[in-house]
Every structure is written in C-alpha cells, then in structure tokens.
C-alpha positions as CSV (number, residue, x, y, z in Angstrom):
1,X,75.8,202.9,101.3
2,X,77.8,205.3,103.1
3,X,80.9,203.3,103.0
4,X,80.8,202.9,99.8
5,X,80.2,206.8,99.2
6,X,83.5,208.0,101.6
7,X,85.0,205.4,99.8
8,X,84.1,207.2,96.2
9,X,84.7,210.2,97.8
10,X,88.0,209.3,98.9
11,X,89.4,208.0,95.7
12,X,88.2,211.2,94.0
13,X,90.3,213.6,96.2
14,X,93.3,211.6,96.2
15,X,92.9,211.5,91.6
16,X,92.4,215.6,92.0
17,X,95.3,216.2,94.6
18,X,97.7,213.6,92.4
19,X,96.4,215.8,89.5
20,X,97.5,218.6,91.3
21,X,100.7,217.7,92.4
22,X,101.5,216.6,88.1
23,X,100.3,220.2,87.3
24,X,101.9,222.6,89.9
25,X,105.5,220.9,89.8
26,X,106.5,221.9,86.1
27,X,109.7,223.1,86.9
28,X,110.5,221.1,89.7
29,X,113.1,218.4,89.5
30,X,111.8,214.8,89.6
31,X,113.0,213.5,92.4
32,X,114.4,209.7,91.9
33,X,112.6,207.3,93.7
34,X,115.0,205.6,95.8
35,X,115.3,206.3,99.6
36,X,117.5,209.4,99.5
37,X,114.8,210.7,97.1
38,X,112.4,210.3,99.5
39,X,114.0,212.1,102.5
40,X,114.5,215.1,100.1
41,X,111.2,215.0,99.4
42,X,110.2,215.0,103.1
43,X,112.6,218.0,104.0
44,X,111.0,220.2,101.1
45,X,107.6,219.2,102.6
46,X,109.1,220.0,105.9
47,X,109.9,223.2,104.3
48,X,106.7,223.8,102.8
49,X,104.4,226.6,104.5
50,X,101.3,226.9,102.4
51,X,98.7,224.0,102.6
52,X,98.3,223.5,99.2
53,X,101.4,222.8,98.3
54,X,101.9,220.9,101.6
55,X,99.8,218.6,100.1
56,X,101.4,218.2,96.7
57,X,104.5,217.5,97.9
58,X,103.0,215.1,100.7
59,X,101.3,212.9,97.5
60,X,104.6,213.0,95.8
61,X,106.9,211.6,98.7
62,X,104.1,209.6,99.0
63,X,104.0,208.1,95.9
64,X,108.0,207.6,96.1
65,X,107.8,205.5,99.7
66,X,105.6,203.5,97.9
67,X,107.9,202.8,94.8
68,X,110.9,201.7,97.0
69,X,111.4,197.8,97.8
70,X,112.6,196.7,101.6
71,X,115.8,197.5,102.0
72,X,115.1,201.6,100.8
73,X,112.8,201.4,103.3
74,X,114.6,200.4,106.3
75,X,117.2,203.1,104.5
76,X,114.4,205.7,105.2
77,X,113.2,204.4,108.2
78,X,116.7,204.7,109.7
79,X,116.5,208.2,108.3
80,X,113.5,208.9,110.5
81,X,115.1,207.6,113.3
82,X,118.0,210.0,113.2
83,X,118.0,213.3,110.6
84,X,114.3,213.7,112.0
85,X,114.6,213.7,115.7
86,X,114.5,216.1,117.8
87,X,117.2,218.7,118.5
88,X,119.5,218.1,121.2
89,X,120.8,222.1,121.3
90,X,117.0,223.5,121.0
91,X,115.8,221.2,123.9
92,X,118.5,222.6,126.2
93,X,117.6,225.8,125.3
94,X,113.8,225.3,126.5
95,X,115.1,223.7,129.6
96,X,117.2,226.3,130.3
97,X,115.1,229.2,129.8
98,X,111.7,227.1,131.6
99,X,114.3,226.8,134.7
100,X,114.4,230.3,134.4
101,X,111.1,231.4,134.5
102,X,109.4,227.8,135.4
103,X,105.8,229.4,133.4
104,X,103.4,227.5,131.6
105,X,104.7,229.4,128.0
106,X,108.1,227.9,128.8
107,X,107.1,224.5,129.4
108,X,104.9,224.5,126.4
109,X,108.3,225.5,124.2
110,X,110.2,222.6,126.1
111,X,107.3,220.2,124.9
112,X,107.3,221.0,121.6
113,X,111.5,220.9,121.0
114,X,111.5,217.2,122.4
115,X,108.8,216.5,120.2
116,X,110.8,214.5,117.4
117,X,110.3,216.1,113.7
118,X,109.7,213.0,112.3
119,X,106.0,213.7,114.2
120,X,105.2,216.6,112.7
121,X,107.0,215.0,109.4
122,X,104.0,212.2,110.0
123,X,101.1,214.8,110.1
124,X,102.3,216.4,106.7
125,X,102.2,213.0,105.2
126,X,98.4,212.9,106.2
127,X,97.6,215.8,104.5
128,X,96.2,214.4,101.3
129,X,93.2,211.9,100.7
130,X,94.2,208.7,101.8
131,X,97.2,209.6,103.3
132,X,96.1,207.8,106.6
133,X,95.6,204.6,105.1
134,X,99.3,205.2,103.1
135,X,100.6,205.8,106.5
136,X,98.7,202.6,108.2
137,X,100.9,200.7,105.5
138,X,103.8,202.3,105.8
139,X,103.3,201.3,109.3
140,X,103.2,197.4,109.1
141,X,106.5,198.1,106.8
142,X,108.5,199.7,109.6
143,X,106.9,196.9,111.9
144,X,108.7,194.5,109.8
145,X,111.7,196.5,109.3
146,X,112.3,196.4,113.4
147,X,113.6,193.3,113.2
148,X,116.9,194.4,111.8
149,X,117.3,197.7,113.7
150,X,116.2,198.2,117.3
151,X,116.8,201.6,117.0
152,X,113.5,202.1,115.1
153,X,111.6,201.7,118.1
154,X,111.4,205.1,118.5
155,X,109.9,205.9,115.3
156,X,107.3,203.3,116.2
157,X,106.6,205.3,119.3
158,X,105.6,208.4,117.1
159,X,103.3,206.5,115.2
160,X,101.8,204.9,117.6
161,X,101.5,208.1,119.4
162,X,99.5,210.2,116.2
163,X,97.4,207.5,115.9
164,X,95.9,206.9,119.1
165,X,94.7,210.3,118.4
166,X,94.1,210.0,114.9
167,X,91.5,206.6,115.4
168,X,90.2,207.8,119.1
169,X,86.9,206.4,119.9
170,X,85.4,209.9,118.8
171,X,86.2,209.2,114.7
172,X,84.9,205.5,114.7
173,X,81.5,204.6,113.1
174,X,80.7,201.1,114.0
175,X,78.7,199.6,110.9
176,X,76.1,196.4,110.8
177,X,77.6,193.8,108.5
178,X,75.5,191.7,106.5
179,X,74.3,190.1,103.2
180,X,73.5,193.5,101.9
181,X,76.7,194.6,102.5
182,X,79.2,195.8,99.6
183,X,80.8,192.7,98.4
184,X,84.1,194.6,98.3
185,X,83.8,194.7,102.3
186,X,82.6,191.5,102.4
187,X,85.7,190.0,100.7
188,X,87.8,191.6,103.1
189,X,85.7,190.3,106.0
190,X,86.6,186.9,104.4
191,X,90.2,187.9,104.4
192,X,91.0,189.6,107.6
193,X,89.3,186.7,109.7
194,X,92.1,186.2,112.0
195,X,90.5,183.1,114.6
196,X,88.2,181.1,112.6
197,X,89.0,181.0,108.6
198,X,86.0,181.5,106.6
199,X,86.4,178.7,103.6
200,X,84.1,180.1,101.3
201,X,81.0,182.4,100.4
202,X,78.5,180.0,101.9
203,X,80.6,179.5,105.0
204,X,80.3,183.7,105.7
205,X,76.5,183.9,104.8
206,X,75.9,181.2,107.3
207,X,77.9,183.9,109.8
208,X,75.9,186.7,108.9
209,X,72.3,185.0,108.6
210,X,70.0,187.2,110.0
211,X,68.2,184.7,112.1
212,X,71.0,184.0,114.3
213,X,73.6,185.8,113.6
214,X,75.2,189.6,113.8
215,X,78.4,191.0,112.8
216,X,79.6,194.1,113.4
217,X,82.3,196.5,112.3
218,X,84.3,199.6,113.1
219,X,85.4,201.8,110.2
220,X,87.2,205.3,110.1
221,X,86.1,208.5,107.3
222,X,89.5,208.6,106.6
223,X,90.2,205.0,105.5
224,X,87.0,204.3,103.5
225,X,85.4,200.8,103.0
226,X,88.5,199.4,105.2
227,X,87.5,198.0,108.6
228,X,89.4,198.2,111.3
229,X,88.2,195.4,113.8
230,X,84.6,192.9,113.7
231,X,83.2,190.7,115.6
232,X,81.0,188.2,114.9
233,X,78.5,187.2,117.5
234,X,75.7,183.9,117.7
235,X,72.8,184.0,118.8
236,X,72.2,181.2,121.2
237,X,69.5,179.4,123.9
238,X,72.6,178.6,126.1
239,X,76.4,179.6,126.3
240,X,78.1,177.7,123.7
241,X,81.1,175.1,124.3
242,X,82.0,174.1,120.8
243,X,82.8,176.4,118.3
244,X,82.4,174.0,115.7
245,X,78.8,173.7,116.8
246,X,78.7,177.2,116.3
247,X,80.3,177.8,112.4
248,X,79.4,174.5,111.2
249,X,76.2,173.8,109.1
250,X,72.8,173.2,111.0
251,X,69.9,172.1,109.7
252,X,67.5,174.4,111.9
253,X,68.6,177.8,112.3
254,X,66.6,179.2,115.6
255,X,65.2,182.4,115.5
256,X,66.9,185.3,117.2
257,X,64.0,186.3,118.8
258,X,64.2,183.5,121.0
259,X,67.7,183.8,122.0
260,X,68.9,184.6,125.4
261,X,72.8,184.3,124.7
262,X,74.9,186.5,122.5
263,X,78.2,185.0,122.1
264,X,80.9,186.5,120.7
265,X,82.8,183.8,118.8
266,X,85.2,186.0,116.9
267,X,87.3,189.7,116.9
268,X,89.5,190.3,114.4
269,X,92.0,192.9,113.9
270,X,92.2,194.0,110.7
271,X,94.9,196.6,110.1
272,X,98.4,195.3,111.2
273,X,99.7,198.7,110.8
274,X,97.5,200.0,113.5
275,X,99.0,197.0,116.7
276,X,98.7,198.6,119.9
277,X,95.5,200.9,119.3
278,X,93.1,199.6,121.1
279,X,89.3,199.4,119.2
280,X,88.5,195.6,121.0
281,X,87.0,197.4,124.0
282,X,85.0,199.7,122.2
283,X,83.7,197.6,119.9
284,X,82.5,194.9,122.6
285,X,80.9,197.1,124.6
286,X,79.1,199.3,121.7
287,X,77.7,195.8,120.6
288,X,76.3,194.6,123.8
289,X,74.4,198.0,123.6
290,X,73.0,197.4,120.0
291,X,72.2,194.4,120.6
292,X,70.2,195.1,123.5
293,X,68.1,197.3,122.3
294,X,67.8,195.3,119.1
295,X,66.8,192.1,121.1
296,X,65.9,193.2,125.1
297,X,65.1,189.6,125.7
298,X,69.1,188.7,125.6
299,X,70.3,188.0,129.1
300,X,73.7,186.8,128.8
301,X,76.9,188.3,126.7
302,X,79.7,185.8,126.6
303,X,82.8,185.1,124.4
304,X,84.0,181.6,122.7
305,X,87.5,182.3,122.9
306,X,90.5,180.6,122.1
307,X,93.8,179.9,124.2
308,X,96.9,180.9,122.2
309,X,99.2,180.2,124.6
310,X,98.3,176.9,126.3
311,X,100.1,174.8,124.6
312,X,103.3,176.9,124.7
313,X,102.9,177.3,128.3
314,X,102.7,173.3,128.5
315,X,105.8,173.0,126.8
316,X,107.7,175.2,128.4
317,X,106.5,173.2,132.1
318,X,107.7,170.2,130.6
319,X,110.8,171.4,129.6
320,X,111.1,173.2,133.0
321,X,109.9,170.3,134.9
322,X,108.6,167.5,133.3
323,X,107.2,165.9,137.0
324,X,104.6,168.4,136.6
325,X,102.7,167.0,133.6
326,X,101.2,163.2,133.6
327,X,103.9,160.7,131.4
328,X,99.7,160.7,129.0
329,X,99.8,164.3,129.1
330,X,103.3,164.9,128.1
331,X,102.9,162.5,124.9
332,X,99.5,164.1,124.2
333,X,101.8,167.6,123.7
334,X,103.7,165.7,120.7
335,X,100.9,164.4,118.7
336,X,97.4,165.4,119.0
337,X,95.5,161.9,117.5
338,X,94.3,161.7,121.0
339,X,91.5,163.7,120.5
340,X,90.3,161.4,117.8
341,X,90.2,158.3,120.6
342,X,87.3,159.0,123.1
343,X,88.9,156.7,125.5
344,X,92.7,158.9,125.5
345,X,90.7,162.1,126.0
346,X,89.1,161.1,128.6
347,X,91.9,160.2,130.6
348,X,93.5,163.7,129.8
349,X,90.2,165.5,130.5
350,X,90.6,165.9,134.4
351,X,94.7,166.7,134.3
352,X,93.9,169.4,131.3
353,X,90.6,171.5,132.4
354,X,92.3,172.4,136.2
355,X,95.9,173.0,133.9
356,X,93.9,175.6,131.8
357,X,91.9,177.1,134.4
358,X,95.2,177.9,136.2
359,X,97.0,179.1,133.4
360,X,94.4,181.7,132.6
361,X,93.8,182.5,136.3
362,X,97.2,182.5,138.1
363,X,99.9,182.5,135.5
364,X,101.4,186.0,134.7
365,X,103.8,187.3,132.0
366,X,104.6,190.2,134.6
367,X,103.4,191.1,138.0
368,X,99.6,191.8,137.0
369,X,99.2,191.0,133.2
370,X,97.6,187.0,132.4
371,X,100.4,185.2,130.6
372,X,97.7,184.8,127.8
373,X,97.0,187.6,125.6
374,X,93.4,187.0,124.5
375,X,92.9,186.4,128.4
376,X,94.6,189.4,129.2
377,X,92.1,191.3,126.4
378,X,88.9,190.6,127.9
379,X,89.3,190.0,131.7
380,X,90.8,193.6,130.9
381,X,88.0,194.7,129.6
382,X,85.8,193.9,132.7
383,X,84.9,190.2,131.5
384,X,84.5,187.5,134.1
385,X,86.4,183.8,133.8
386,X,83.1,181.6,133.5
387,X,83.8,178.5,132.1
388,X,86.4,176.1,130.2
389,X,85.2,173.9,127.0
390,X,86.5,170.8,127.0
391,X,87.5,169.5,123.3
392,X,85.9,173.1,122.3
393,X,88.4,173.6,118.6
394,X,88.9,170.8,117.6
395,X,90.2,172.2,114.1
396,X,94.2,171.8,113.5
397,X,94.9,175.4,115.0
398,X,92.9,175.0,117.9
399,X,94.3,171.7,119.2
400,X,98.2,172.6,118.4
401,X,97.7,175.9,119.9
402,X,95.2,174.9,123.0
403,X,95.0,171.3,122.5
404,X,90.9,171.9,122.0
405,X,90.6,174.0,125.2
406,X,88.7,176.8,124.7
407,X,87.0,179.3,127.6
408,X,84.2,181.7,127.9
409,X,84.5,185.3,129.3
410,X,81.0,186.4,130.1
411,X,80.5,189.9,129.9
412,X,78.1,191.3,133.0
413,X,76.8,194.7,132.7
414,X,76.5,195.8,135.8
415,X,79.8,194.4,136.8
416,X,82.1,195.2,133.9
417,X,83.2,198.8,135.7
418,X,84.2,196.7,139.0
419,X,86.1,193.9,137.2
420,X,87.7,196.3,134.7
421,X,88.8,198.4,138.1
422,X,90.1,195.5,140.2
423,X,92.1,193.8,137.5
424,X,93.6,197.6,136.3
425,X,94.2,198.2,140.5
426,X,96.0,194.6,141.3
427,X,95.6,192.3,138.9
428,X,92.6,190.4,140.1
429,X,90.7,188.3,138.0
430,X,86.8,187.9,138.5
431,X,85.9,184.0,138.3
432,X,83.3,182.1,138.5
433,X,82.4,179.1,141.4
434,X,83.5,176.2,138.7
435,X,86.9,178.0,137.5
436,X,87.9,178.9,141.3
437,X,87.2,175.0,142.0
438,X,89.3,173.9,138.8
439,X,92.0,176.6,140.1
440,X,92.0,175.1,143.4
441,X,92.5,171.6,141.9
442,X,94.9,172.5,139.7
443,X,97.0,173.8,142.4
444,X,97.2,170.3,144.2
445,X,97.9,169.0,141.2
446,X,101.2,170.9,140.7
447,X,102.0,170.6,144.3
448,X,101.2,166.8,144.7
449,X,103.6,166.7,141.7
450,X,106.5,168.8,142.9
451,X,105.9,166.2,146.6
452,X,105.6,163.3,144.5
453,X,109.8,164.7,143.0
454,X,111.1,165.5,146.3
C-alpha cells in the first residue's frame, strides 16, 4: 500500500508542477522541441535562481528531451559533452590561486570549477516530481547513444557519479513481493525478469507461493511503484541443482517451515539506466536477514546461478587452441542435441564439470576480476564456490550460453566479511573441497592436452 501511495503521490506533483510550468510561462517563447531547443532550455534553467521557477523550467526541458527522436538526442548529448563542461580558464584560476595559499577554501574552489556544469545541469533536471525516473531514462538513451560517440563517456561518468548518491543504500526500502501485491508491480516483475522468463500469470504465482517461496524487492521514494532489483528465492530441504526442478510445476509444494535452504534462484536488474550502481549486494544480504528472522530454522543461503560466459570462453579455447577441448566436446559447442542423448552427455560430463570449475575459479578478465560476470558478482560479495550442476538449465538459453552448467555460490554468514576481504585484497576465491578437486583436474586436463600437442 505504500507503493502504490508514493506512486499517487508522485503523479499528483508532477500534474501540479506541469500545471505550473503552463501557467507561469505566459509570455515566454515556446521553445521548439528539437535538440537546440532543448539546450536553450537548459541554459535558462542554468540561469534560473529561484526554486520555483527552477522547477518549471526543469519540467519544460523535460518535456522537450522527451519529444525528440535518436538522432536529437545524441545532438544533445554531444551538447552535454562539450558547451556543459567545465571551464578550462576558471580551473586554472583555482589551481593557481590554491598553489598560492595551498588552504582547505582553495581547494574546495578547485573542486567545484572541475566539476563539469552538465552535473549541476543534472541536479536541476531532478528538481521536479519524477524527474529522477525522467533522468534514469534519459540515461539508458545516452547508454545507447555511446555507440556512435566515444566522447560521451564522460557524460556517463556524471551520471553515474549523481546517482550513486542519489540511490545510496540510505534511500532504498526493500519491499516483500507477493500475491497481494499491486498487479501494476506485479506486471513489471513479469517483465523485468532478466534469468528465468516468467511465461504467464500462473508461472509467477507458483514463484511467489507463500509456502515455499519469497521475493523480494528494492524500490526508491523518488521512482514510485518501479523496482529497481528482486530476487526470488526457494525454499528447499537441500541445495538445489536443477533450476527447472525449481520453476517447474510440482505436485507437493513443502512447507517453509520445514526448509533448511534458501536459494536464490534469480536477481534481476531492473532499470538499465541505472548499470553500474550497485543494489545486488544490498539486497542479498538484507534478505538473508529477513529471512532469518522470518524462518530461524534456515541453515544454508545459496544461489542457483547461471554461467554467461562458458560457452564463449569455450569458443574462444577452441579457436585459440583446439587440442585443448575433446574432438566430442568441440562438436557438442555447435549443436547442443547432446543433451537430449543420455549416453552423449555422459561422455561430456567428466571433460565439462573440471572445464567449468576452472573457468569460474582461475580464469580472469584482468589481474583479480573472474572472467565471468555473475561469478565475479557474488564471490564479490563474500559468496563461496560450492558446487557445479551438471545438466542444471537445460532451457535454450541456458545450454547455448553454459551448455546446462550451472553453479551454486553459498553465502556463509560468518564468513562473508573474510571472503569479501580476500577476493577485494588479491583476488582469491573461497572454494569448496569438491570445486578445488574439479580445479585440480581440470588443470591436468589442459596440461595433458598441451603435452599430448607438443
């Protein structure tokens, strides 16, 4: 219910400011709605030194950006990227007069001339209701717009900048999700699930029965009924290896109050305008306390998590060095009706679990970071390697993108701070007995096949 009311809330400030804005500019020019429009606009609002009309003429440039098609906005991005950056002449002013004096005033006036105008631009634009959501989207536009002009990088860099401040852990309210919820949240539930599609209405309230299943999701005042990130999370006797086991219809559901496993089986990001703030973390470990004291008896929290990248990786060590994979396994990469013949998968079964284990353990896309990104997420987060599932997706996506491998990251209370700490010190990754053994064998593996060349 209190979504829904910031939600109403929200909607009836931004009618009374847009109200506003039609009744206090009578006299004022209409500006066209193209991108030069819109950059006059934001130097007016640049201009502006009363709040009020701050915000009036933040809804109106507003309502322009949102009027202009692709290529007016890379115009305006481009825009942002140069007439709003800082000033060359007033930063070597500050630097010259804080050599001077070398105080804390004059550093504070060197900071805030290399501070790009386009930031301050960015707060103005906040101003009104919703203008943090209007900014969010204008966000994933400029994302897209990047493509075409490196140089917007830097603009990129001031919003990424306000909004780590903007959604800081402080502002989020983490919300239960369930059958009771707003079906207007619900709907985008449905559509933001980002690992495991939800088909239909039936297929989320099997998610979110109460008996054995949770879902949880962050939300910020200033958005409204958007969420940010959810997980959803099973309630299980054991750690779970299938995740079709898991999101598939069962005739018994067990009851949560004899689970020992919570297993968090999907986190989805839901606001592509907001890539590189981190809520995942948060949100994990917020849950593991909920859920705790909701149901003391739980003694294990573990994930059931894809692997984007295996498959890539595998082609890219073929193509690299093709003496490395099995002549079975290197076929099996090209058509996955394998995993439909018990006998095929079988054979691939001891060549693929060491492979995996030693793509999420040892292989690096720099000198600390795991070459896999959803890897790299929670053994970042203090999560320790525990186990690889065999044959674990075996929908379309999760055997082109993992050929059915999928892992489990359990999440140990007590040691989350020291795994979180070693991996941010050097890189290293807690792991369970079994994955260290499948690392091991992986690496004779690779090495008997690199002899085997020479």
């Amino acid at each position: 219910m209190a979504i829904v009311n910031i939600g109403f809330l929200q909607d009836l400030l931004q009618t009374i400011s847009r109200r506003d804005a039609r009744q206090r500019r009578p006299g004022q020019r209409n500006l066209p709605s193209t991108s030069q429009g819109l950059i006059e606009a934001c130097q007016k609002l640049m201009e502006s030194d009363g709040e009020a009309s701050s915000i009036v003429l933040a809804q109106a440039a507003l309502d322009i950006y949102k009027q202009l098609d692709s290529e007016q906005k890379q115009a305006f991005f481009s825009a942002l990227a140069t007439a709003f950056s800082a000033d060359a002449n007033a930063i070597t002013q500050a630097y010259e007069a804080w050599q001077g004096e070398h105080d804390e005033v004059g550093l504070s006036r060197l900071f805030s001339a290399c501070e790009p105008r386009r930031q301050e631009l960015l707060r103005r634009l906040n101003l009104p209701a919703g203008g943090t959501l209007e900014l969010v989207r204008m966000r994933e536009d400029l994302l897209n717009a990047m493509g075409a002009d490196a140089s917007l990088e830097a603009v990129d860099k001031d919003f990424q900048h306000l909004f780590a401040s903007w959604f800081n852990r402080g502002f989020l309210v983490m919300r239960r999700i369930d059958w009771q919820t707003p079906a207007a949240i619900l709907e985008k539930i449905i559509a933001y699930e980002a690992v495991h599609a939800i088909s239909d209405w039936q297929d989320l309230r099997r998610r979110l029965d109460q008996r054995d299943r949770r879902c949880f999701a962050f939300f910020h005042p200033a958005i409204g009924d958007e969420p940010l990130i959810f997980v959803e999370v099973a309630l299980e006797a054991q750690i779970p290896s299938s995740v079709q086991e898991l999101i598939g219809e069962r005739p018994a559901r067990p009851d949560s109050a004899q689970a020992t496993t919570a297993a968090f089986y999907s986190i989805s990001n839901c606001q592509r305008g907001l890539r590189g703030v981190s809520f995942g973390n948060f949100l994990i470990k917020q849950v593991v306390m909920e859920l705790s004291q909701e149901l003391p008896q739980l003694k294990q929290f573990v994930t059931l998590s894809p692997i984007p990248g295996f498959k890539r990786w595998l082609d890219a060590t073929r193509d690299q060095d093709s003496a490395r994979l099995s002549p079975a396994l290197q076929a099996a990469l090209d058509n996955t009706a394998w995993a439909d013949d018990e006998a095929q998968a079988s054979a691939l079964r001891d060549e693929l679990l060491p492979l995996a284990a030693h793509y999420l353990a040892v292989e690096k896309k720099n000198t600390a970071s795991p070459r896999d990104p959803v890897a790299g997420f929670h053994l970042g987060n203090g999560a320790r390697l525990e186990r690889l599932n065999w044959l674990g997706d075996r929908s379309p996506k999760g055997l082109k993108n993992a050929l059915g491998m999928m892992v489990n990251y359990l999440y140990v209370p007590d040691e989350i701070e020291r795994n979180h700490e070693r991996f941010s010190a050097d890189g290293t990754i807690a792991q369970s007995g079994e994955v260290k053994e499948l690392v091991r064998r992986a690496r004779k593996q690779l090495q008997g096949a690199r002899s085997h060349e020479r």
